[in-house]
LUMBAGU-828582 format. One line per field, with one value per atom (N, C-alpha, C, O): atom name; y, z, x. Coordinates in Angstrom, 3 decimals, decimal comma. Layout:
! residues N
name: CA / ...
y: Y / ...
z: Z / ...
x: X / ...
***
This chain:
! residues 157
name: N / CA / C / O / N / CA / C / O / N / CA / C / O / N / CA / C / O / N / CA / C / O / N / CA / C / O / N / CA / C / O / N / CA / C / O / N / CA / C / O / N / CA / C / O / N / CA / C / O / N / CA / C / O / N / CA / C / O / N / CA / C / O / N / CA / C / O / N / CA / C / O / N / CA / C / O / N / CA / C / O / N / CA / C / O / N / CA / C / O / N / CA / C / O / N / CA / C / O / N / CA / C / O / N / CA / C / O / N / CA / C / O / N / CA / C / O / N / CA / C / O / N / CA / C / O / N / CA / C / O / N / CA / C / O / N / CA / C / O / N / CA / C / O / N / CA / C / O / N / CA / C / O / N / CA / C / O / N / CA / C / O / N / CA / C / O / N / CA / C / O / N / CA / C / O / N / CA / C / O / N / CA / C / O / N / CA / C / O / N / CA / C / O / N / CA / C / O / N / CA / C / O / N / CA / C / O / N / CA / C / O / N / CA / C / O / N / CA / C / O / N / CA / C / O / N / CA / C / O / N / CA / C / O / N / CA / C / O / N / CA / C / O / N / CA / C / O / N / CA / C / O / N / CA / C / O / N / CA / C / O / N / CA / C / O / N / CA / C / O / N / CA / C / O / N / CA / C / O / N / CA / C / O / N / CA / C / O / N / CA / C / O / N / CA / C / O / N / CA / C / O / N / CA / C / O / N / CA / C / O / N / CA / C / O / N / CA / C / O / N / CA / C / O / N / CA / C / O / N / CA / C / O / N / CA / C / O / N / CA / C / O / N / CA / C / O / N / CA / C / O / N / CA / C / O / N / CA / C / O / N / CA / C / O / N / CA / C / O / N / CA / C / O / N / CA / C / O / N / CA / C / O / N / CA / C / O / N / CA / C / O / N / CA / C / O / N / CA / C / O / N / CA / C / O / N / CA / C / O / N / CA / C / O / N / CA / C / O / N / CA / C / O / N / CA / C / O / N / CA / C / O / N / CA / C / O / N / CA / C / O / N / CA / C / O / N / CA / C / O / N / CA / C / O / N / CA / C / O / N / CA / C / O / N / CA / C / O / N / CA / C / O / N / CA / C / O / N / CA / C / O / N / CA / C / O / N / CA / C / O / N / CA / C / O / N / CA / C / O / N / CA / C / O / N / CA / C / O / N / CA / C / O / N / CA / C / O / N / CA / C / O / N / CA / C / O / N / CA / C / O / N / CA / C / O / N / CA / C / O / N / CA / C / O / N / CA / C / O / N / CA / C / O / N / CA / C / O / N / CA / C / O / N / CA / C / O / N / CA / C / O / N / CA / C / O / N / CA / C / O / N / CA / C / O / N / CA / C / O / N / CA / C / O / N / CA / C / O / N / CA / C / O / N / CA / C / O / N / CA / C / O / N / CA / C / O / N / CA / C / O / N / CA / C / O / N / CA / C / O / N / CA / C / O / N / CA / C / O / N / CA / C / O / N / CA / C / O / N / CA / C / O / N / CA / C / O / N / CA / C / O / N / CA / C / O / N / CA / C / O / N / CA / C / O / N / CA / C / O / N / CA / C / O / N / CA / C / O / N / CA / C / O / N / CA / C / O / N / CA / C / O / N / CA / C / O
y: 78,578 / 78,680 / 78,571 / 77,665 / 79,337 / 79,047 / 78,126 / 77,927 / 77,657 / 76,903 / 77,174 / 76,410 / 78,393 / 78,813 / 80,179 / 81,245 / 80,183 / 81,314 / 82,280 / 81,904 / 83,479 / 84,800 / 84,849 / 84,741 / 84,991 / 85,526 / 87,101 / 87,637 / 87,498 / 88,555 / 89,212 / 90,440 / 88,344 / 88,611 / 89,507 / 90,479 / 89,245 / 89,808 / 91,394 / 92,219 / 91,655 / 93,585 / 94,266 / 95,460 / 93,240 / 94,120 / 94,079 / 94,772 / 93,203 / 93,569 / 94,824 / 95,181 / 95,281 / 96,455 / 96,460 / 95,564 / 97,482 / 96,419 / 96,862 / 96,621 / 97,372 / 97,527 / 96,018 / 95,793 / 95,255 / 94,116 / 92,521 / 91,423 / 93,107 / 92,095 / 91,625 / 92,469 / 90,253 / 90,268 / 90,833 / 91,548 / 90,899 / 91,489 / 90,560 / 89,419 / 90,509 / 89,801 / 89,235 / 89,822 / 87,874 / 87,216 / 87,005 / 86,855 / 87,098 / 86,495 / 85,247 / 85,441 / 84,228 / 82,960 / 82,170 / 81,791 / 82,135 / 81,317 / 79,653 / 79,087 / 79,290 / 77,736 / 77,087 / 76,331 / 77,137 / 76,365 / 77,466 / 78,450 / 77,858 / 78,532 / 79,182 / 79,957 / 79,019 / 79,474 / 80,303 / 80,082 / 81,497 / 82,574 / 82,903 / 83,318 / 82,691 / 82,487 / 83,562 / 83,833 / 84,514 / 85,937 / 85,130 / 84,368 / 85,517 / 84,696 / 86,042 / 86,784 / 86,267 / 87,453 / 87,391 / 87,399 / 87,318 / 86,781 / 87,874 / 88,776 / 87,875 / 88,609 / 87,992 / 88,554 / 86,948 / 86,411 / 85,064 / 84,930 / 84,026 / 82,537 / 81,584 / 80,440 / 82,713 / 81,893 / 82,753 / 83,121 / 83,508 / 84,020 / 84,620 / 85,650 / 83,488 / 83,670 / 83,764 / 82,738 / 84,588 / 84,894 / 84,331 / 84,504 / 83,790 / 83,122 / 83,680 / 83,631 / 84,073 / 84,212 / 83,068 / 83,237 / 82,213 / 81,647 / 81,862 / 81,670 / 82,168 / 82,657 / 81,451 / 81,823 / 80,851 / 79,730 / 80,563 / 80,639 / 81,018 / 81,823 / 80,636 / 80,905 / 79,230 / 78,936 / 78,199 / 77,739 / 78,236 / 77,713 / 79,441 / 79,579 / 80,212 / 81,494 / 81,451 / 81,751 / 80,974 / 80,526 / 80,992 / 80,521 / 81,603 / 82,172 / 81,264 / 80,925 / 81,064 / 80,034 / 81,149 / 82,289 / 81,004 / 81,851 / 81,577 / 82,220 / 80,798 / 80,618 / 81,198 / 82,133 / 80,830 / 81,365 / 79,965 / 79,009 / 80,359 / 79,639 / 80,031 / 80,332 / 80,131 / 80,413 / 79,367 / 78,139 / 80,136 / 79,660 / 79,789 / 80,553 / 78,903 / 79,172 / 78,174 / 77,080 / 78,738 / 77,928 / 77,465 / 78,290 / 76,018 / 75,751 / 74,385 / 73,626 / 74,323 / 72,400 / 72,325 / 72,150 / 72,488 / 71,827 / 70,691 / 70,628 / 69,772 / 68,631 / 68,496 / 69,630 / 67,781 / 68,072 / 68,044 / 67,795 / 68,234 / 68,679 / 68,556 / 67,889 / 69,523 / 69,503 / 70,909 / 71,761 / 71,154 / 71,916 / 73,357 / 72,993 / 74,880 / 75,905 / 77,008 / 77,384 / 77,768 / 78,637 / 80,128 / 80,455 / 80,905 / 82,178 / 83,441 / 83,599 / 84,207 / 85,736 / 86,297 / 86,451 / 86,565 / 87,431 / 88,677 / 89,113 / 89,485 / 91,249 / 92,360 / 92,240 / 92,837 / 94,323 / 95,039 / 95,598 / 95,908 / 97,280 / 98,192 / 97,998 / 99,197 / 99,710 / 101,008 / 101,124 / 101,720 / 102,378 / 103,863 / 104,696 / 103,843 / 104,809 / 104,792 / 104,076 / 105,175 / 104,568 / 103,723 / 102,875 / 103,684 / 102,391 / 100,884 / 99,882 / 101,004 / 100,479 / 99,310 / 99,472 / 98,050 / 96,496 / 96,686 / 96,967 / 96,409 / 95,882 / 94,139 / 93,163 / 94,360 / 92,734 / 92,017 / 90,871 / 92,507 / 91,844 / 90,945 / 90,536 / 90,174 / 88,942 / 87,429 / 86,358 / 87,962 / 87,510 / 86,202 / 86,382 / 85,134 / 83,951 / 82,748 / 82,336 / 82,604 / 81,694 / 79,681 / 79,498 / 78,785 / 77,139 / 77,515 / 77,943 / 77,427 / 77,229 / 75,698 / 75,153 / 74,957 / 73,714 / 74,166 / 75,323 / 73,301 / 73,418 / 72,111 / 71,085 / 72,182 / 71,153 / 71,599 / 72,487 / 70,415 / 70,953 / 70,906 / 69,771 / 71,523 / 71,576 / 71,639 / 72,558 / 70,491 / 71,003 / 71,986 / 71,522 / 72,907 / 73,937 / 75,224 / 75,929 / 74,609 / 75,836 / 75,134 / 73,910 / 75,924 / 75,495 / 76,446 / 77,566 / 75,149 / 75,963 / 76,464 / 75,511 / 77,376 / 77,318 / 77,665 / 78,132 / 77,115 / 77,703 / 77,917 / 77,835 / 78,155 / 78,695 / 79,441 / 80,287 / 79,043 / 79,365 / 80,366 / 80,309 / 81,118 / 82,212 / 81,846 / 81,884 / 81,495 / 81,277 / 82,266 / 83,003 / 82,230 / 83,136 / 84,146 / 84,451 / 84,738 / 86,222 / 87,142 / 88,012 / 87,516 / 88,742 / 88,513 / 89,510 / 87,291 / 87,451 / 87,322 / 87,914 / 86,709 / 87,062 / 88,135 / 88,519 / 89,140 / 90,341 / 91,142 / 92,067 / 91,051 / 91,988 / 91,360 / 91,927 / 90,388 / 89,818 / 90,252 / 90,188 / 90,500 / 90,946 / 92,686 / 93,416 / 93,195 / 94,875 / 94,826 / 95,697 / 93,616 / 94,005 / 94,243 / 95,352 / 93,253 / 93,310 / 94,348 / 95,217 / 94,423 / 95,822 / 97,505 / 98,460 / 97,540 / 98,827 / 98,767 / 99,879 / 97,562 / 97,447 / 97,474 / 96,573 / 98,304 / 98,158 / 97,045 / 96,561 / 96,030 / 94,897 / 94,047 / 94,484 / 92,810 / 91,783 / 90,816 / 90,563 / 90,278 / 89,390 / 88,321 / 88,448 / 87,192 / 86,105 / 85,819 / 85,151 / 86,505 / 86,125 / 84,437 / 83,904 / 84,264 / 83,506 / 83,890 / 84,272 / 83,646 / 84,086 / 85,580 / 85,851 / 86,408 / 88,229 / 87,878 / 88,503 / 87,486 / 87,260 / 87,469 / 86,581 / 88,154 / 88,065 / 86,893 / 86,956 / 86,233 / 84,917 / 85,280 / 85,040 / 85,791 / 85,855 / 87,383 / 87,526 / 88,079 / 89,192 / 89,581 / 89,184 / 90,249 / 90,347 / 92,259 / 93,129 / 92,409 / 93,797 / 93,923 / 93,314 / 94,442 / 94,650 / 95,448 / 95,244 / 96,479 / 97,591 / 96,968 / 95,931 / 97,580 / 96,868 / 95,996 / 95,540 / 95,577 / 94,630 / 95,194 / 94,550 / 96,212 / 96,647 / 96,414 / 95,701 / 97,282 / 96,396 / 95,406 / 95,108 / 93,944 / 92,611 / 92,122 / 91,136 / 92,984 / 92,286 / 92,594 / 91,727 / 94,134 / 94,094 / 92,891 / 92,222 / 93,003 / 91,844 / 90,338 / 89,762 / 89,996 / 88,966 / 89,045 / 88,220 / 90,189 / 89,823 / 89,821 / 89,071 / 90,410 / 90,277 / 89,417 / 89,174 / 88,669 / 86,926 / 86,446 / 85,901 / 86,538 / 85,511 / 85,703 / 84,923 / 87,005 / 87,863 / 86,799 / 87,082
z: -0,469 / 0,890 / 0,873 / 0,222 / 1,469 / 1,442 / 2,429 / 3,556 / 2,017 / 2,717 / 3,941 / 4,545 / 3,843 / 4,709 / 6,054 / 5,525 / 6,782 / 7,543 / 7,517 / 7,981 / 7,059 / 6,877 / 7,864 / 8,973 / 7,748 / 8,844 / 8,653 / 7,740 / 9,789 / 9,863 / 10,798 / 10,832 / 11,709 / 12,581 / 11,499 / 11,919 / 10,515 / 9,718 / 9,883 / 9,856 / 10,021 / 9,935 / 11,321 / 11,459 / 12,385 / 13,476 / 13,821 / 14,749 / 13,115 / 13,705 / 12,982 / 11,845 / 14,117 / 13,547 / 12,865 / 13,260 / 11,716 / 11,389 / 12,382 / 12,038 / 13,341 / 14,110 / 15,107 / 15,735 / 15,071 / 15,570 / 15,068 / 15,625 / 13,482 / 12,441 / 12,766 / 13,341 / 12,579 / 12,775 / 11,746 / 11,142 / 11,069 / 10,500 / 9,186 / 9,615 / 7,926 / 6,398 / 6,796 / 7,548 / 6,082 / 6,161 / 4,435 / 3,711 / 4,339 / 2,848 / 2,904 / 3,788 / 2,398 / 2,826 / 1,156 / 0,372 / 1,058 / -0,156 / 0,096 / 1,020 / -0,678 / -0,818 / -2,165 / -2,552 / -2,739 / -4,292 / -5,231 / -4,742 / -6,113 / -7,574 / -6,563 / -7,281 / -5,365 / -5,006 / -3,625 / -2,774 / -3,935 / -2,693 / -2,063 / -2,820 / -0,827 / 0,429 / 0,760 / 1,091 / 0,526 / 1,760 / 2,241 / 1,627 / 3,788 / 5,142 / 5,866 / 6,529 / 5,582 / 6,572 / 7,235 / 6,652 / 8,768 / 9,796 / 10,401 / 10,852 / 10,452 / 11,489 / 12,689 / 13,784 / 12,496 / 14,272 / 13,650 / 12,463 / 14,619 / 14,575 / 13,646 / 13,209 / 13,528 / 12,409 / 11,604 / 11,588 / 10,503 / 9,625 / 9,376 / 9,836 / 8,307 / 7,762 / 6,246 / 5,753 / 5,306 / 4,386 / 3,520 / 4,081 / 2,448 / 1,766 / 0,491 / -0,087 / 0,102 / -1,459 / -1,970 / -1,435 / -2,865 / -2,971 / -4,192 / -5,040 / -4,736 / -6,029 / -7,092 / -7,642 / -7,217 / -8,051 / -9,960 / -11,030 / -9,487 / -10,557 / -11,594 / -12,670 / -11,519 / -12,590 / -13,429 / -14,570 / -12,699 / -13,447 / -13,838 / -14,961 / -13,327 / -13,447 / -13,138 / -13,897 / -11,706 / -11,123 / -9,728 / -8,951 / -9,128 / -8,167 / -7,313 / -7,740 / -5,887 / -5,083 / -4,548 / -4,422 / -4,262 / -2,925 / -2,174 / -2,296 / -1,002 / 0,211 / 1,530 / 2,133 / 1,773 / 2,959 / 4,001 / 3,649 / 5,178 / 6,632 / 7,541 / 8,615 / 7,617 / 8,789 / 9,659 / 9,583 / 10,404 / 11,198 / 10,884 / 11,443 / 9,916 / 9,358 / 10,147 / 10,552 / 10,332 / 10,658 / 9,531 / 8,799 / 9,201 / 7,574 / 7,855 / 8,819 / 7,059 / 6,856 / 5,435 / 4,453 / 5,396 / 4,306 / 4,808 / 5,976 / 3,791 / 4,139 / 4,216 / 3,947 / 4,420 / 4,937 / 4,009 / 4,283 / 2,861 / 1,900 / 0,884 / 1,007 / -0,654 / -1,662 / -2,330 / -1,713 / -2,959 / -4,162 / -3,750 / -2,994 / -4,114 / -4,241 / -4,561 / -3,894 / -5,404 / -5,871 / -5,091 / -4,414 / -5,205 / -4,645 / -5,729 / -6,547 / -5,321 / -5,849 / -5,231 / -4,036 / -6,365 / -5,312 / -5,515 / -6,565 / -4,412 / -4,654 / -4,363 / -5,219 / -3,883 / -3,557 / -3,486 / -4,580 / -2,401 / -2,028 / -2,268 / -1,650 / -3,282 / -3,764 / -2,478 / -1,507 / -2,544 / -0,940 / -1,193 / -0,322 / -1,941 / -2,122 / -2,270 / -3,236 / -1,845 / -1,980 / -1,488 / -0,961 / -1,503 / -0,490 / -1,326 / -0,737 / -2,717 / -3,457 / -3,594 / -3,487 / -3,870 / -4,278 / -5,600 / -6,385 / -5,684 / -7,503 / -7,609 / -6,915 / -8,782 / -8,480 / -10,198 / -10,647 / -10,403 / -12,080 / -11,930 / -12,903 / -10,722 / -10,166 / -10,749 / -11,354 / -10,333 / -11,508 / -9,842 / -8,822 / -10,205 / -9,270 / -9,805 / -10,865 / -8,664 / -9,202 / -8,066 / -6,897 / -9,098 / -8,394 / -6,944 / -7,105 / -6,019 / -4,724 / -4,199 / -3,992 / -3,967 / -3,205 / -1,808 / -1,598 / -0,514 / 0,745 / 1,405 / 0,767 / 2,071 / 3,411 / 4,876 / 5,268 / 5,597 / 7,216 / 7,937 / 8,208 / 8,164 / 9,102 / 10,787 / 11,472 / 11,258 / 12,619 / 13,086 / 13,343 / 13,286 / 13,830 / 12,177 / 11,890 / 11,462 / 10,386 / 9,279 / 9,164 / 8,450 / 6,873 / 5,867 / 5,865 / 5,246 / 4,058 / 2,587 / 1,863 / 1,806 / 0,674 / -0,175 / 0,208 / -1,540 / -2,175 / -3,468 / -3,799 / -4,149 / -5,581 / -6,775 / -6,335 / -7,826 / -7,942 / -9,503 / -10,078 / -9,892 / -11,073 / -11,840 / -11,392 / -13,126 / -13,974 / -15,283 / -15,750 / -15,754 / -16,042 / -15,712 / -14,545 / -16,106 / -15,489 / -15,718 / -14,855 / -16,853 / -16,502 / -15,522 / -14,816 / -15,074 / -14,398 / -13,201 / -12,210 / -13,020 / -11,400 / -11,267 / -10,243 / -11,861 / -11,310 / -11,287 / -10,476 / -11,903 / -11,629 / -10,488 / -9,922 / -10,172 / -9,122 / -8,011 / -6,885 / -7,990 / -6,849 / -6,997 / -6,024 / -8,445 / -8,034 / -7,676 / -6,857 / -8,057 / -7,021 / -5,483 / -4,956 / -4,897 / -3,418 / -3,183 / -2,421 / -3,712 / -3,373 / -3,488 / -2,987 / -4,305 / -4,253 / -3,540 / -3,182 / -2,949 / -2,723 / -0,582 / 0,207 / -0,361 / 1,405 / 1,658 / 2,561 / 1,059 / 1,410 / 0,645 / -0,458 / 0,742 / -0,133 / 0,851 / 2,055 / -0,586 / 0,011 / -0,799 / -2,012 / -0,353 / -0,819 / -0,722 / 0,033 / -1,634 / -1,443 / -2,237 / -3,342 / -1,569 / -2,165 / -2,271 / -1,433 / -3,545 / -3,845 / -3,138 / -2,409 / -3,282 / -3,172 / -1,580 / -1,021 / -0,766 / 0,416 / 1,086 / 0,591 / 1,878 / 1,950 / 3,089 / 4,310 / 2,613 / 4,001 / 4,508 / 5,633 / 3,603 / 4,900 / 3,867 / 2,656 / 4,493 / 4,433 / 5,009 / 6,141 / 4,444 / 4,428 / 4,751 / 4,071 / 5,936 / 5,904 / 4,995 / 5,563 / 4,103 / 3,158 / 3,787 / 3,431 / 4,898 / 5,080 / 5,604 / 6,268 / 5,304 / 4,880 / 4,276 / 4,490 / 3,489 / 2,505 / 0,892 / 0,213 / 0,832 / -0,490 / -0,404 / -1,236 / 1,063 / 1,251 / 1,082 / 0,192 / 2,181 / 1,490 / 0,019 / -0,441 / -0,635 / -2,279 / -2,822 / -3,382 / -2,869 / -3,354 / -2,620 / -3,221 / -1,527 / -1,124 / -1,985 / -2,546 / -1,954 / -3,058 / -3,979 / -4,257 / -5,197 / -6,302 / -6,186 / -7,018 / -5,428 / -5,664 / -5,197 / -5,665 / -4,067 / -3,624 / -5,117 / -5,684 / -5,892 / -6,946 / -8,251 / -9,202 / -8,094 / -9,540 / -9,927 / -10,863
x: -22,894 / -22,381 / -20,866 / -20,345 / -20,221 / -19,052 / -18,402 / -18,855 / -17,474 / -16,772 / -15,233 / -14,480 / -15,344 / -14,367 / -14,809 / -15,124 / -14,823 / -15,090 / -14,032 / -12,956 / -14,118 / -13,065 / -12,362 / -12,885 / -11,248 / -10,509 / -9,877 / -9,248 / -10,296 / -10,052 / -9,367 / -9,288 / -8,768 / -7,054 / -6,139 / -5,512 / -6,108 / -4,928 / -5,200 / -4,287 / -6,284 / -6,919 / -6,527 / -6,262 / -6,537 / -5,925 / -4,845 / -4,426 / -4,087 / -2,252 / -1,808 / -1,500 / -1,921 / -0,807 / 0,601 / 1,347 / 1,205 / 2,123 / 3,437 / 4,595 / 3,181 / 4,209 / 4,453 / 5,487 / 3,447 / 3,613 / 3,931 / 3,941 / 4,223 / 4,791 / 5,954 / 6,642 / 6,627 / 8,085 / 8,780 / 7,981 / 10,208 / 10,766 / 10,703 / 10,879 / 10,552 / 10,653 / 12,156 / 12,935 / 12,421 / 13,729 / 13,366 / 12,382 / 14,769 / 15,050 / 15,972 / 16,807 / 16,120 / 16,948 / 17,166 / 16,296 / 18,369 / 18,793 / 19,027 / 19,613 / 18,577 / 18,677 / 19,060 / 18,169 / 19,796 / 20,318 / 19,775 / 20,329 / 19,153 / 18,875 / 17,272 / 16,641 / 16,706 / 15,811 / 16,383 / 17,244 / 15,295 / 15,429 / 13,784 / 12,907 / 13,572 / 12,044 / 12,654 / 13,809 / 11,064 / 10,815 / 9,748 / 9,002 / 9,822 / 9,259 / 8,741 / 9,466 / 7,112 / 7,086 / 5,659 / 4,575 / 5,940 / 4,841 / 4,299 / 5,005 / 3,113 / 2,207 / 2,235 / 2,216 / 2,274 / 2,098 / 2,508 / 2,806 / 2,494 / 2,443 / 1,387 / 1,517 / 0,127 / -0,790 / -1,030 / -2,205 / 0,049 / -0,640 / 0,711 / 1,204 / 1,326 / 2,430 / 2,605 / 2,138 / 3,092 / 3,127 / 4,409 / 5,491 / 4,441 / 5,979 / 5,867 / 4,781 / 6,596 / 7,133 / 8,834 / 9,930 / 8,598 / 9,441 / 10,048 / 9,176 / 11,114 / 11,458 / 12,206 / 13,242 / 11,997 / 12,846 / 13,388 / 12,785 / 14,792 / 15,248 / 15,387 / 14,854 / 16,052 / 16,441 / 14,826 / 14,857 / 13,745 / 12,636 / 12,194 / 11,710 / 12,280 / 11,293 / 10,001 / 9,080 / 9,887 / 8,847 / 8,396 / 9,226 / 7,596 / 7,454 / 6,085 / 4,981 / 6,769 / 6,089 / 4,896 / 5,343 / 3,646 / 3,175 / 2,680 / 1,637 / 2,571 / 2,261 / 1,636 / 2,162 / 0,946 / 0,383 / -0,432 / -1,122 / -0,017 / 0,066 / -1,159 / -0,640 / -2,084 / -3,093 / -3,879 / -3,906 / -4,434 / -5,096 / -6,720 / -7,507 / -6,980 / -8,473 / -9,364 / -8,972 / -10,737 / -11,813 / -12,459 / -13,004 / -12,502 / -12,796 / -13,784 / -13,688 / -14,473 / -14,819 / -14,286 / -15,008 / -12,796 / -12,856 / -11,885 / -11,501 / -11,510 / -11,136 / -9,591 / -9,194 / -8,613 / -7,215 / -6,466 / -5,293 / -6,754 / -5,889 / -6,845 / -7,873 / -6,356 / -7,030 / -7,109 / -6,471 / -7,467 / -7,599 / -8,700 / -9,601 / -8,767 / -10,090 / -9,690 / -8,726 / -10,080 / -10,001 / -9,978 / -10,953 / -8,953 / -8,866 / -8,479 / -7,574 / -9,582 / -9,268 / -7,833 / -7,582 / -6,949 / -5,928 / -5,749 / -5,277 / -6,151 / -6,500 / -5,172 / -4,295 / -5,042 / -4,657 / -4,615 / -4,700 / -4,463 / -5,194 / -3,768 / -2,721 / -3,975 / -2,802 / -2,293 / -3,040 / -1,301 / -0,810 / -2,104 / -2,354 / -2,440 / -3,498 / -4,838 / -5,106 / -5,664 / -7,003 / -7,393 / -6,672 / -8,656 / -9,624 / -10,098 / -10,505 / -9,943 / -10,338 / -9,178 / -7,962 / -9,916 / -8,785 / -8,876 / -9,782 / -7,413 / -7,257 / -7,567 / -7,285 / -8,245 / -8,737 / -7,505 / -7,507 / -7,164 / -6,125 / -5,599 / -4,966 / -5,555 / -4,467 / -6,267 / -6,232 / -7,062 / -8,388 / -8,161 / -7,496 / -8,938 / -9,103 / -7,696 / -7,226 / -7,512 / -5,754 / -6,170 / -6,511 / -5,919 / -6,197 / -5,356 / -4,213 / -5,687 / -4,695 / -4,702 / -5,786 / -3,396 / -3,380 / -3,542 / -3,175 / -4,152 / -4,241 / -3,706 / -3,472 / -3,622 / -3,189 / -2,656 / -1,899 / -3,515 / -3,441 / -2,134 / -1,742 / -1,668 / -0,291 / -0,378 / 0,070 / -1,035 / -1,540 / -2,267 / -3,378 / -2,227 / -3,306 / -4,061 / -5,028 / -2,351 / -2,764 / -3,084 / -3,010 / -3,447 / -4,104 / -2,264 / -1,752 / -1,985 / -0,951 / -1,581 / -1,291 / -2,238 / -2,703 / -1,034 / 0,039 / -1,595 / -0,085 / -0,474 / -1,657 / 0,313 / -0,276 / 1,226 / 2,004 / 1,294 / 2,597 / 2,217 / 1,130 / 3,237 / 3,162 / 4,664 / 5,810 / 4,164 / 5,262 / 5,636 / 4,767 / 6,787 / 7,377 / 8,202 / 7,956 / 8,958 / 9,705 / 8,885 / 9,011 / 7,683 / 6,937 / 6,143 / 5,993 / 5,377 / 4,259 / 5,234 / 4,806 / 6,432 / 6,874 / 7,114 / 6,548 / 7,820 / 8,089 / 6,856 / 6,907 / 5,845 / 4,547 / 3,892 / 2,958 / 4,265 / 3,642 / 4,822 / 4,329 / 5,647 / 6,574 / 6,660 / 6,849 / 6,477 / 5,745 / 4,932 / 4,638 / 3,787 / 2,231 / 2,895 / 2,814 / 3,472 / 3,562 / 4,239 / 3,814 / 5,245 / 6,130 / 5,633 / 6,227 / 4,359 / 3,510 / 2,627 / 2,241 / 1,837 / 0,816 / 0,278 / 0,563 / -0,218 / -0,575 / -0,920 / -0,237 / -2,104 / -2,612 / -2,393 / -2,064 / -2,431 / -2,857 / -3,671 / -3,635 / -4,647 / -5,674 / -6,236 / -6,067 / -6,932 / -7,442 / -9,295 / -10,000 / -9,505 / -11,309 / -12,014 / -11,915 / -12,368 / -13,762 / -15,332 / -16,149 / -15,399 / -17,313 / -17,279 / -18,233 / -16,404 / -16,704 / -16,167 / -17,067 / -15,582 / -15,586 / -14,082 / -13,388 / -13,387 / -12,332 / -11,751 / -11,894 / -11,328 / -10,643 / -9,015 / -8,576 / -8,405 / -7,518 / -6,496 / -6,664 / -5,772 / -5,026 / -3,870 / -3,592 / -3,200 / -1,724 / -1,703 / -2,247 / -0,924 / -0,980 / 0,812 / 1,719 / 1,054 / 2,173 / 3,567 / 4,728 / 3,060 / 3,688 / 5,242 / 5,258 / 6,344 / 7,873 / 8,255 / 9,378 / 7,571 / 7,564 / 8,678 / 9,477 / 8,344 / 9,278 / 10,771 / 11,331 / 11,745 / 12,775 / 12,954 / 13,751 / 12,026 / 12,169 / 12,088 / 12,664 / 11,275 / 11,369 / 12,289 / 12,960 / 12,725 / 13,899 / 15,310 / 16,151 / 15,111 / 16,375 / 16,198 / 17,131 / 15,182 / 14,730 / 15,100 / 15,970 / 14,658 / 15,170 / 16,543 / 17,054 / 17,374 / 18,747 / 19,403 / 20,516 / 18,853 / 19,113 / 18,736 / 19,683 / 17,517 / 17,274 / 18,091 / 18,144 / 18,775 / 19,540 / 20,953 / 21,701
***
């Protein structure tokens, strides 16, 4: 049984109703910040001098799970072509905790190869998403997202 109920708000915003990606520097780290709405916010955090890439995500999940702690997520993507998810991102540990109305999961990628394939995933990719047990819980519509990554890596360069 799973423990999370899917959300599936993320499939009907159009992405004309996304706010705009922010990129923001803070010491040796550079945050792309890019919201669908108020509960279903997306982070990429780049920490150049570890070579470490934060990933975050903010929703508004219906869950019993408990207010913080540990579960495992598939992380997919639906490439700008085709109907089909790439699944190579394999199942990644995610931390959670409740932020008032929203759930934060986070999950981080180390190295400089696996960050930048992980920042070409987003930058080629229409969707990204988070399944459990074959199940999708929450999704990222991608579309203007490539501008923002590139502004990233060159905040993180």
């Amino acid at each position: 049984m799973n423990r999370l109920v899917p959300l599936l708000a993320a499939l009907a915003v159009p992405a004309a109703a996304q706010q705009a990606p922010m990129v923001q520097a803070q010491g040796s780290t550079c945050t792309l910040t890019a919201a669908e709405d108020a509960t279903n916010i997306l982070g990429l955090s780049y920490d150049i001098a570890r070579q470490e890439l934060t990933l975050s995500t903010a929703n508004e999940v219906v869950s019993a799970l408990p207010d913080s702690g540990e579960l495992d997520f598939a992380v997919v993507f639906a490439p700008k072509r085709g109907d089909e998810y790439d699944y190579g991102w394999a199942t990644r540990r995610f931390s959670y905790a409740r932020e008032g109305d929203l759930v934060r999961f986070t999950t981080r990628f180390a190295g400089q190869r696996n960050v930048e394939q992980f920042l070409s995933d987003v930058a080629d990719s229409r969707r990204l998403g988070f399944t459990e047990k074959g199940q999708f819980v929450i999704q990222y519509d991608l579309t203007g997202l490539p501008g923002a990554i590139a502004e990233l890596r060159a905040c993180a360069a």
